[in-house]
TORPA-4810 file (N, C-alpha, C, O; in nm, 3 decimals):
<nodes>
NODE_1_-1.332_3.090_-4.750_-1.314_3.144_-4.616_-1.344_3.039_-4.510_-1.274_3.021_-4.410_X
NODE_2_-1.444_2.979_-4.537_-1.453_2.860_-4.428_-1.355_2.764_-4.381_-1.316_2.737_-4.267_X
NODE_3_-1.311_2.699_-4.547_-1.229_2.615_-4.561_-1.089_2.665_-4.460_-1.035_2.605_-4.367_X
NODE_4_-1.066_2.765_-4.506_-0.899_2.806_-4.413_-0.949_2.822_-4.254_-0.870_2.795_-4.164_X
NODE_5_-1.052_2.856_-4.231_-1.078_2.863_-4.096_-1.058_2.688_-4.014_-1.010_2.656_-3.905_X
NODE_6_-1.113_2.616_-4.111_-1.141_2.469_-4.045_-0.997_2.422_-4.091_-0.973_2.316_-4.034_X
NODE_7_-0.905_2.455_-4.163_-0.758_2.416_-4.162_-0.673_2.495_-3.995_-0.597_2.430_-3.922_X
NODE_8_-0.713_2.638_-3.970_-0.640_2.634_-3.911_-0.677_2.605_-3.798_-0.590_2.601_-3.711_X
NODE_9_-0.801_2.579_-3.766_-0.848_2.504_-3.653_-0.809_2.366_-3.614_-0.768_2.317_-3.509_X
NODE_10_-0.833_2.319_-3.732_-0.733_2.157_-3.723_-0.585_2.179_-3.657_-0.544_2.133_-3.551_X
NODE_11_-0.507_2.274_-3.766_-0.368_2.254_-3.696_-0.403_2.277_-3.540_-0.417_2.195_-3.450_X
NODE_12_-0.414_2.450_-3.540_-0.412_2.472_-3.365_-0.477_2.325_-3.297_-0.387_2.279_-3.226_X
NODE_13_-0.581_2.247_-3.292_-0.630_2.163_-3.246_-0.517_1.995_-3.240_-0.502_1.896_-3.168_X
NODE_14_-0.478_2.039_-3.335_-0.362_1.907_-3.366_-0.238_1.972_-3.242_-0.211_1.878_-3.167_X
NODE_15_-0.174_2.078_-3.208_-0.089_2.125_-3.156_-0.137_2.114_-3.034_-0.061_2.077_-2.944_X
NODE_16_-0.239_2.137_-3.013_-0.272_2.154_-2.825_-0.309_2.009_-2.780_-0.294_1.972_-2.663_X
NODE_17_-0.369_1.911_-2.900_-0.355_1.765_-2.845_-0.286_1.683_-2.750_-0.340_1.609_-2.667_X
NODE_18_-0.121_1.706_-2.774_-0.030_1.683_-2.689_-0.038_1.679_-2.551_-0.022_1.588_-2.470_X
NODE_19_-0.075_1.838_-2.536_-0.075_1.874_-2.421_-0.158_1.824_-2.314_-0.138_1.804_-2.194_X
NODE_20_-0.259_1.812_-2.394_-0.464_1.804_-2.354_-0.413_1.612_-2.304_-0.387_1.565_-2.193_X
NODE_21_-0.419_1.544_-2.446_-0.348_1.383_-2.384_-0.268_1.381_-2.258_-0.270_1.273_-2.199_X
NODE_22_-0.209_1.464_-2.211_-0.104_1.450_-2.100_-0.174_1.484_-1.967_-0.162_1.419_-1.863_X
NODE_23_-0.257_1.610_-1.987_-0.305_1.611_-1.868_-0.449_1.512_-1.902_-0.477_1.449_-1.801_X
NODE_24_-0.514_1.493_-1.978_-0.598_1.396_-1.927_-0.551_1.249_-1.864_-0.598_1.170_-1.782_X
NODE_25_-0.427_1.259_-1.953_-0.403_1.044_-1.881_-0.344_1.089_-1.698_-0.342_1.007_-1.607_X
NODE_26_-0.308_1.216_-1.687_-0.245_1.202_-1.556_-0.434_1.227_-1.462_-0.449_1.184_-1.347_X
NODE_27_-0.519_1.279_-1.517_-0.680_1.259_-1.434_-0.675_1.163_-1.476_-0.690_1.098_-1.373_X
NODE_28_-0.658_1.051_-1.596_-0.753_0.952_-1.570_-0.633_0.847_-1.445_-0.678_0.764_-1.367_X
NODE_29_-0.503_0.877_-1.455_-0.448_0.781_-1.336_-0.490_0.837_-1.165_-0.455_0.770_-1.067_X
NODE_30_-0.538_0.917_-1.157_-0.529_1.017_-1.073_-0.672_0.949_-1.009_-0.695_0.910_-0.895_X
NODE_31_-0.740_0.951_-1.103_-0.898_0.852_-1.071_-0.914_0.744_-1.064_-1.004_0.697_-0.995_X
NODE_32_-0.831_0.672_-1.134_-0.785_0.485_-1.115_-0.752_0.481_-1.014_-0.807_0.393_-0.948_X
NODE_33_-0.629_0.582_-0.927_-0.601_0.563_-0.802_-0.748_0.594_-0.677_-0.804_0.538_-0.583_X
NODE_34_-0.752_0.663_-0.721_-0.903_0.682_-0.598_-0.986_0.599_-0.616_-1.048_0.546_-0.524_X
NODE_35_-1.008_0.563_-0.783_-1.107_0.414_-0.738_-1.097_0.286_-0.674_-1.183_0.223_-0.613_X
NODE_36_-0.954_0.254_-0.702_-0.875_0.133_-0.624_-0.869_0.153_-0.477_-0.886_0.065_-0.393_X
NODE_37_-0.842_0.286_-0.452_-0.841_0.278_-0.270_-0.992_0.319_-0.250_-0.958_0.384_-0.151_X
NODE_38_-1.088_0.332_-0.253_-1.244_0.376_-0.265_-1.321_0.219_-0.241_-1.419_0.198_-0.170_X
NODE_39_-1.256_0.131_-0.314_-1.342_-0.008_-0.389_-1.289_-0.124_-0.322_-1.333_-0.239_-0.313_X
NODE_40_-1.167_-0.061_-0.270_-1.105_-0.208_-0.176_-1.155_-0.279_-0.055_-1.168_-0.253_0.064_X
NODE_41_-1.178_-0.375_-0.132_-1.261_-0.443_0.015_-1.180_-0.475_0.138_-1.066_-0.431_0.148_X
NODE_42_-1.241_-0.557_0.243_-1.191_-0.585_0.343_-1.237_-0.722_0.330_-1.304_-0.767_0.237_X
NODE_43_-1.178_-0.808_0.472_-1.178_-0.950_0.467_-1.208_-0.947_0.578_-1.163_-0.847_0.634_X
NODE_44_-1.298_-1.049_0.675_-1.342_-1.056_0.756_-1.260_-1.218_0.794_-1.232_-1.316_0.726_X
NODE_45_-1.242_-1.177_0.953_-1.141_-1.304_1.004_-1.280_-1.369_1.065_-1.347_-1.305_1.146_X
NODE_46_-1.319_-1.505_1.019_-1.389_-1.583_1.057_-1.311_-1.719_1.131_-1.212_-1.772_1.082_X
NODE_47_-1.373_-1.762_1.249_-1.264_-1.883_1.296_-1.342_-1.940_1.464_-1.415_-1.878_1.541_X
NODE_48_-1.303_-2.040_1.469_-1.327_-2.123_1.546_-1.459_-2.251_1.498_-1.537_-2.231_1.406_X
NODE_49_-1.457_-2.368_1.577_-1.527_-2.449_1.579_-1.639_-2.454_1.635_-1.650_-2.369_1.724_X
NODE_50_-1.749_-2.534_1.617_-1.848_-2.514_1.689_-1.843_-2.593_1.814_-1.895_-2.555_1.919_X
NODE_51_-1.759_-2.735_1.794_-1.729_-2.778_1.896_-1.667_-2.713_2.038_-1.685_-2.763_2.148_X
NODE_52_-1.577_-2.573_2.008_-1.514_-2.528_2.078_-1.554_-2.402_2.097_-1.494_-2.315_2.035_X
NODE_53_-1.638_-2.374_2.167_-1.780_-2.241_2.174_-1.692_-2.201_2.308_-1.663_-2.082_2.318_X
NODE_54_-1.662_-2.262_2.379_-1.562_-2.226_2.559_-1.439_-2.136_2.490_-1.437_-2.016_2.518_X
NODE_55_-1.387_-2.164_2.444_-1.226_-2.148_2.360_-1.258_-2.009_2.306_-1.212_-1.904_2.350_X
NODE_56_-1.341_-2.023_2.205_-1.364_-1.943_2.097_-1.421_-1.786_2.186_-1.366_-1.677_2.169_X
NODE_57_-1.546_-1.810_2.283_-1.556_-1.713_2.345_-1.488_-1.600_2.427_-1.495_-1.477_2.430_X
NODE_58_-1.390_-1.743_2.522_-1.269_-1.680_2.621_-1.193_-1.597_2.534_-1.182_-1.479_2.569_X
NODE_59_-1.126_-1.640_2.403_-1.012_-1.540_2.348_-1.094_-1.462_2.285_-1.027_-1.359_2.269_X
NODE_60_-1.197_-1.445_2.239_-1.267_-1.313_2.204_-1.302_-1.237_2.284_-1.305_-1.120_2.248_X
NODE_61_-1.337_-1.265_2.406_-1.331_-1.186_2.525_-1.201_-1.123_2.570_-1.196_-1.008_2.613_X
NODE_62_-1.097_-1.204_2.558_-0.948_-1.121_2.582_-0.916_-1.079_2.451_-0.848_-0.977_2.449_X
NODE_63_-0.932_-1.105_2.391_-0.871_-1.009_2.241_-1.004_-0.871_2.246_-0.983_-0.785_2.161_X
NODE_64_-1.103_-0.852_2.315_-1.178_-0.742_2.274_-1.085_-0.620_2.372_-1.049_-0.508_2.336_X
NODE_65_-1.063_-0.693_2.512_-1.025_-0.676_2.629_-0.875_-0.608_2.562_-0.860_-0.507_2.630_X
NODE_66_-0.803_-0.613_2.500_-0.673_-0.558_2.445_-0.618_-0.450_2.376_-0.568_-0.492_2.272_X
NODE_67_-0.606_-0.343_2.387_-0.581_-0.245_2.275_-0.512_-0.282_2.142_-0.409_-0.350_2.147_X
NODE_68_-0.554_-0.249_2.043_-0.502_-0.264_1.896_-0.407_-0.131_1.915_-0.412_-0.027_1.981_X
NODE_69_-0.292_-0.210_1.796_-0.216_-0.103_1.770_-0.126_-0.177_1.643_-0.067_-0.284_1.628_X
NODE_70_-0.162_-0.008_1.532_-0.083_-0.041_1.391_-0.057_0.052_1.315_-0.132_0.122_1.247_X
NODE_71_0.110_0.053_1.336_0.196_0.111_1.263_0.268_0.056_1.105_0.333_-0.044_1.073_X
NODE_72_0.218_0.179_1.027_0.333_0.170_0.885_0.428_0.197_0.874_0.391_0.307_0.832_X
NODE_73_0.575_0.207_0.868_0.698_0.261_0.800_0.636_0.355_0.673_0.529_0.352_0.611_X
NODE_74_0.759_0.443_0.664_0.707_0.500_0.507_0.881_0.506_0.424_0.929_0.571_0.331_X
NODE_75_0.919_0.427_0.493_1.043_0.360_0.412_1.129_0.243_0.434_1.176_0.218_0.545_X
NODE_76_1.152_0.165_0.321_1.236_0.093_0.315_1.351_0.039_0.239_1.388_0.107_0.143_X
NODE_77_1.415_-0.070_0.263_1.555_-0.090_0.163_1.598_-0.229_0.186_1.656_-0.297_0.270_X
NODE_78_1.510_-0.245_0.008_1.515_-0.426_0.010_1.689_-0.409_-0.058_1.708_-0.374_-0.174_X
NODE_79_1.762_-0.429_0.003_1.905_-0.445_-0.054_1.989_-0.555_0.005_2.112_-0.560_0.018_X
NODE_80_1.892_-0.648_0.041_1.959_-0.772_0.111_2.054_-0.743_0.228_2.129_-0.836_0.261_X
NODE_81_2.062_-0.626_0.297_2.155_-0.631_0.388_2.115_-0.665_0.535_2.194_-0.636_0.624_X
NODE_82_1.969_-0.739_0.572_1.919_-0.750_0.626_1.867_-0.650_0.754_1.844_-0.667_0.873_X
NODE_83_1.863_-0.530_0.652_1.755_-0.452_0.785_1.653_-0.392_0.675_1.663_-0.364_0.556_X
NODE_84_1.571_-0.386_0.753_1.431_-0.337_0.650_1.422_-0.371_0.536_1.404_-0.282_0.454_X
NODE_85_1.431_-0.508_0.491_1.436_-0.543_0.350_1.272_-0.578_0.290_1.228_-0.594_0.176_X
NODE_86_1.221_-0.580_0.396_1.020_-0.584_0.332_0.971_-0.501_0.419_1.006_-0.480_0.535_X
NODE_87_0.877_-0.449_0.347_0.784_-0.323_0.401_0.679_-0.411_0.433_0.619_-0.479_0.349_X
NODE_88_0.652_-0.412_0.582_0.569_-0.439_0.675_0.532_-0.385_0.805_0.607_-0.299_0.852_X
NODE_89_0.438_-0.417_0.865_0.398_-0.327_0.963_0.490_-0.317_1.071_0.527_-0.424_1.119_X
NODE_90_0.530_-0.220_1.115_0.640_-0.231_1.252_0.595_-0.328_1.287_0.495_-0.394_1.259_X
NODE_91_0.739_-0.341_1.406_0.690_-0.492_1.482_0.598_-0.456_1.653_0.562_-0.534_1.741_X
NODE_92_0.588_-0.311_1.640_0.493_-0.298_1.768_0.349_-0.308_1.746_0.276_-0.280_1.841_X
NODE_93_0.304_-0.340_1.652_0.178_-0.393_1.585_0.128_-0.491_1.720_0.210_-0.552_1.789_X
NODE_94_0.011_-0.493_1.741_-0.097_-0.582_1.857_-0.233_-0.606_1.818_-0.302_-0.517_1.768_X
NODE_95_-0.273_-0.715_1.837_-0.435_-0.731_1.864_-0.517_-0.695_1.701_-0.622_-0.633_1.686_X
NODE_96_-0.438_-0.751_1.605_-0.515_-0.720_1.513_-0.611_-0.820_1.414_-0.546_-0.894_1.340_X
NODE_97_-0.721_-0.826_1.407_-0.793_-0.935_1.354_-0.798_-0.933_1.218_-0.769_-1.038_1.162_X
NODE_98_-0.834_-0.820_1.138_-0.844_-0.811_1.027_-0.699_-0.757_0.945_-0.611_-0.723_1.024_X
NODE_99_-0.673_-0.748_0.837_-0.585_-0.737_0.741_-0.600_-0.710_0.609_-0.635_-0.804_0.538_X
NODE_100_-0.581_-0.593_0.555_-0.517_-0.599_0.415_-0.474_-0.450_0.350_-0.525_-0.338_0.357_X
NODE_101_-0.347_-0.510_0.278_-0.280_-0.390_0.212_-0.256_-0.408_0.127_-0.250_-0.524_0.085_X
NODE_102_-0.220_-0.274_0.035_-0.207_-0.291_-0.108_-0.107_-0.226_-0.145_-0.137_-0.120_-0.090_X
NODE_103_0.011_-0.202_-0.208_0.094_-0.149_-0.292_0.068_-0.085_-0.436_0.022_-0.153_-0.528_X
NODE_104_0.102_0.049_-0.451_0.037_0.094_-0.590_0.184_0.180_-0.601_0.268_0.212_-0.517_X
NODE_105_0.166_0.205_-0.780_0.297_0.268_-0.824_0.251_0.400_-0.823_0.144_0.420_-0.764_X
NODE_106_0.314_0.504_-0.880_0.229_0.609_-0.912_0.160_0.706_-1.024_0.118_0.819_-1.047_X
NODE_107_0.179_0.579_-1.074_0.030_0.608_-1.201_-0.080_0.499_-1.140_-0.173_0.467_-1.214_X
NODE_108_-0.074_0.454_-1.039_-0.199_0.403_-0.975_-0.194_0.196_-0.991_-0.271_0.110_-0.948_X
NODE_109_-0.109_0.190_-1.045_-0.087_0.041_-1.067_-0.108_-0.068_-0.926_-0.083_-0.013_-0.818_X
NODE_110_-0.140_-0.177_-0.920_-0.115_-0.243_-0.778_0.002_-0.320_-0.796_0.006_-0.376_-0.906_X
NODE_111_0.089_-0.336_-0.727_0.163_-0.375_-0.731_0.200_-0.514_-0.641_0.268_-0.610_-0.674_X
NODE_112_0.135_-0.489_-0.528_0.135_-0.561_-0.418_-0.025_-0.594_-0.344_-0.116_-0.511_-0.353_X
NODE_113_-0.040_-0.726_-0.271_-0.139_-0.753_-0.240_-0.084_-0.798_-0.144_0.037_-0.819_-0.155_X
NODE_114_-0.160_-0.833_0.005_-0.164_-0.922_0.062_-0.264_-0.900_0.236_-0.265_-0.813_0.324_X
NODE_115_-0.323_-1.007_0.219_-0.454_-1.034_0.287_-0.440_-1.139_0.379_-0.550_-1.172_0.424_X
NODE_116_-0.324_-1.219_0.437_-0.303_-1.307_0.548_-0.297_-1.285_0.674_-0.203_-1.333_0.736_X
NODE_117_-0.390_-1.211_0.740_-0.371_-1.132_0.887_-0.294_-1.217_1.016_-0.239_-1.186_1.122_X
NODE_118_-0.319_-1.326_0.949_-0.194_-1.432_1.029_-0.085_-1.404_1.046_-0.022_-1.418_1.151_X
NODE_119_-0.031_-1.342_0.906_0.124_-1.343_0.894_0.126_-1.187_0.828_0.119_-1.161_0.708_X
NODE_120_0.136_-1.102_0.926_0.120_-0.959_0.878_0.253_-0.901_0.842_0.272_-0.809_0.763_X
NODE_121_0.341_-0.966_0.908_0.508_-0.960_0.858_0.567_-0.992_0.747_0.688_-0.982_0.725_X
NODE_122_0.453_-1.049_0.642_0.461_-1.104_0.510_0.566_-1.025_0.439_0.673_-1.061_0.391_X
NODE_123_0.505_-0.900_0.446_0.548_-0.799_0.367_0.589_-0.853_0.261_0.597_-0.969_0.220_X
NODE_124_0.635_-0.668_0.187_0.637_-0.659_0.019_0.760_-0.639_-0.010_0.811_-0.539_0.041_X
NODE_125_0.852_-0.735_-0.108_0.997_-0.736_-0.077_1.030_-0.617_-0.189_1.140_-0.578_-0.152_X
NODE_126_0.999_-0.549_-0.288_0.994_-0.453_-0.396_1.036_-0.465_-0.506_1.113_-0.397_-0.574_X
NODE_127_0.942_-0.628_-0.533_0.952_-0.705_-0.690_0.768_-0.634_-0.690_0.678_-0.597_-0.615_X
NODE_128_0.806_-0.653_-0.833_0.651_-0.688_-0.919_0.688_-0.813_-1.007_0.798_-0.820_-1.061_X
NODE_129_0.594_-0.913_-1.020_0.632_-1.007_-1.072_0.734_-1.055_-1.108_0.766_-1.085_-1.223_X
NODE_130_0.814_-1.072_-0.977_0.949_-1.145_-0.959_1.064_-1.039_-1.029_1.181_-1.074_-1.044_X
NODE_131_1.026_-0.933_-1.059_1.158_-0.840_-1.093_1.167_-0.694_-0.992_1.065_-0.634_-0.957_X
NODE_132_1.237_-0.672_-0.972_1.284_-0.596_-0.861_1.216_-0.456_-0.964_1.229_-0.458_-1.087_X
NODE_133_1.131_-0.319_-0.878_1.110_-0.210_-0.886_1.208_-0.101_-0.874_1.312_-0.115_-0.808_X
NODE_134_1.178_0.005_-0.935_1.282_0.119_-0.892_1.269_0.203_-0.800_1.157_0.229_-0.755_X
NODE_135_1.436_0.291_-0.732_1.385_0.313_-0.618_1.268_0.425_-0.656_1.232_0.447_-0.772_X
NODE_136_1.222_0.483_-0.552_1.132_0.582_-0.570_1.021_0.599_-0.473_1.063_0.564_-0.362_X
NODE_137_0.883_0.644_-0.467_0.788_0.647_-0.378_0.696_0.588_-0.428_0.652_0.612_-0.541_X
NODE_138_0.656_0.509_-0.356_0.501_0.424_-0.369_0.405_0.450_-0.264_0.417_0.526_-0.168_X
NODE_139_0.320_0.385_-0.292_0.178_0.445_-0.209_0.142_0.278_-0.112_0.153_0.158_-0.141_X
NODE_140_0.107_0.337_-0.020_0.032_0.191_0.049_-0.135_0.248_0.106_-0.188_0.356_0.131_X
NODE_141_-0.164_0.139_0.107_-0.333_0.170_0.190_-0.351_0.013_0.228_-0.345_-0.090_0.161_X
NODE_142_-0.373_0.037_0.348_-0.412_-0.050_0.456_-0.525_-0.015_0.518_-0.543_0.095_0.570_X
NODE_143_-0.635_-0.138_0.516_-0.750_-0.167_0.567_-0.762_-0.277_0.701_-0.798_-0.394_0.684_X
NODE_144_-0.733_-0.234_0.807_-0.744_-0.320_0.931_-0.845_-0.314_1.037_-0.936_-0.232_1.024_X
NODE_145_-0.841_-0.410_1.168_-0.936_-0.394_1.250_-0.900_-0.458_1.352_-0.887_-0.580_1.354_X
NODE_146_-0.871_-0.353_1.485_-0.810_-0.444_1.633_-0.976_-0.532_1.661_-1.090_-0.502_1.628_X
NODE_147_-0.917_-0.648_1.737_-0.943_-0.666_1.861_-1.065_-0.586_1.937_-1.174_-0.635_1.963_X
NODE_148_-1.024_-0.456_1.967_-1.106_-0.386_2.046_-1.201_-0.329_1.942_-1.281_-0.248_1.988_X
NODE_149_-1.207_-0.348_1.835_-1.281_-0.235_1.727_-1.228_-0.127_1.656_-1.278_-0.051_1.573_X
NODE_150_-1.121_-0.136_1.704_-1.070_-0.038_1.657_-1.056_-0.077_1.490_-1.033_-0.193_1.454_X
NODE_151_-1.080_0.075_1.360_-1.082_0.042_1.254_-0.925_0.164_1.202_-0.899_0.280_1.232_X
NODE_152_-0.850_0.053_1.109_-0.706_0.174_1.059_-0.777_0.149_0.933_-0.847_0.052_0.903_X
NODE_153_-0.740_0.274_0.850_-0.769_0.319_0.717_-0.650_0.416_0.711_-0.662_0.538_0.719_X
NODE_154_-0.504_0.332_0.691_-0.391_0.408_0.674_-0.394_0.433_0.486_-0.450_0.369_0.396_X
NODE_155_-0.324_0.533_0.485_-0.323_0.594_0.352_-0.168_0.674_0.349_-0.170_0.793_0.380_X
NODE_156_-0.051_0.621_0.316_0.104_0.695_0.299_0.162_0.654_0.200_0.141_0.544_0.149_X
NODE_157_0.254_0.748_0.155_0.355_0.758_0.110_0.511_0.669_0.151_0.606_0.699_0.223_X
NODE_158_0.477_0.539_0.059_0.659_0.518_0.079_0.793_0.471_0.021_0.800_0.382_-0.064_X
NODE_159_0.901_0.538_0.072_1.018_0.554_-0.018_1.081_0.398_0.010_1.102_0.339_0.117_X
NODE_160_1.104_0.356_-0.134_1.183_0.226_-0.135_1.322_0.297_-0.179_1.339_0.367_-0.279_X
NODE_161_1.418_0.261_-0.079_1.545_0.321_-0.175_1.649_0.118_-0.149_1.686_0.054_-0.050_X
NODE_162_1.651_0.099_-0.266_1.763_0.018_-0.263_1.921_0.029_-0.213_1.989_-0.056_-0.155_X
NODE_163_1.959_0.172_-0.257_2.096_0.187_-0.258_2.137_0.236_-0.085_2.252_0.264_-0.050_X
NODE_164_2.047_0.238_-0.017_2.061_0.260_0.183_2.129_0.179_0.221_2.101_0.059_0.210_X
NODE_165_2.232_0.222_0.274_2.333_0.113_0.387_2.301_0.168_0.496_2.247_0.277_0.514_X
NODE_166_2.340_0.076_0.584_2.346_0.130_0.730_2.472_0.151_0.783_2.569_0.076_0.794_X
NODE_167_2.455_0.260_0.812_2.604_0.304_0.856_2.603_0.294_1.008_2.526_0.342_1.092_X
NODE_168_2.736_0.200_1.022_2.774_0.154_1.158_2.870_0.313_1.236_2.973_0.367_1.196_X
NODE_169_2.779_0.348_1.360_2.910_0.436_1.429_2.981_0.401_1.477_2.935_0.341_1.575_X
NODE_170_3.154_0.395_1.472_3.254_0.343_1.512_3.313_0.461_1.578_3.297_0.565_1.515_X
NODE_171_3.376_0.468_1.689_3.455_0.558_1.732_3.607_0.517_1.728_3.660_0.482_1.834_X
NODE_172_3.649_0.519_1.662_3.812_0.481_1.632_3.886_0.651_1.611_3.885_0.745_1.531_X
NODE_173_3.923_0.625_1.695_4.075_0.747_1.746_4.227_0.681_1.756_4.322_0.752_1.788_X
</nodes>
């Protein structure tokens, strides 16, 4: 009597495995993703000379003096046709000292890095290691900091679609 009990416990237990594996790997991606945006550091823009203490003060005084401002897209279309072909910050972006964003797939993967607050237009063309991604939705999180103090902790959703044209309106009658 035991014995058949611990057989059919095995099977039933062998049958619901499937299931049980599926939803655990989608918590454990589900938690990879929250740890990656949780754990991401920031970079601090350090700069000027000591020689140049006049310089260094004046534009920190006008860069505090400035409103920050930073916008994400939550779509784009690297299809070489030259509009929106890298996901980067609009171009009404201002006054921003600090920088960094990340690209993740959605099982939580990174896909994209980049930390040059110099060149915030870098953007992410929608390769992973030099091979082009599919279309679909990806995740971004951006860690920034104006000028004035101001701190962004953007967190969206965005659609890469390759196959987007832009359709020209022509009025031909």
């Amino acid at each position: 009597m035991v014995q058949n009990y611990k057989k059919e416990t095995s099977f039933l237990c062998s049958a619901l495995d499937f299931s049980y594996f599926c939803r655990m790997k989608s918590i454990l991606y589900a938690f990879l993703l929250l740890l990656a945006l949780v754990a991401m550091p920031t970079f601090a823009v350090v700069g000027g000379d000591d020689d140049d203490d006049e310089l260094t003060d004046s534009t920190a005084d006008s860069t505090a003096l400035q409103p920050s401002k930073l916008e994400m897209p939550n779509a784009f279309s690297p299809n070489n046709d030259g509009h929106n072909d890298k996901y980067q910050a609009k171009s009404t972006y201002q006054n921003i000292v600090e920088f960094k964003a990340m690209i993740f797939n959605r099982w939580g993967q990174c896909l994209y890095v980049w930390t040059d607050w110099t060149d915030i237009e870098k953007g992410w063309d929608g390769t992973y290691k030099g091979r082009p991604v599919k279309d679909g939705v990806y995740f971004v999180r951006v860690r920034a900091r104006g000028g004035d103090g101001k701190e962004y902790d953007i967190k969206k959703d965005v659609n890469l679609l390759r196959s987007f044209n832009t359709v020209t309106n022509t009025n031909e009658q």
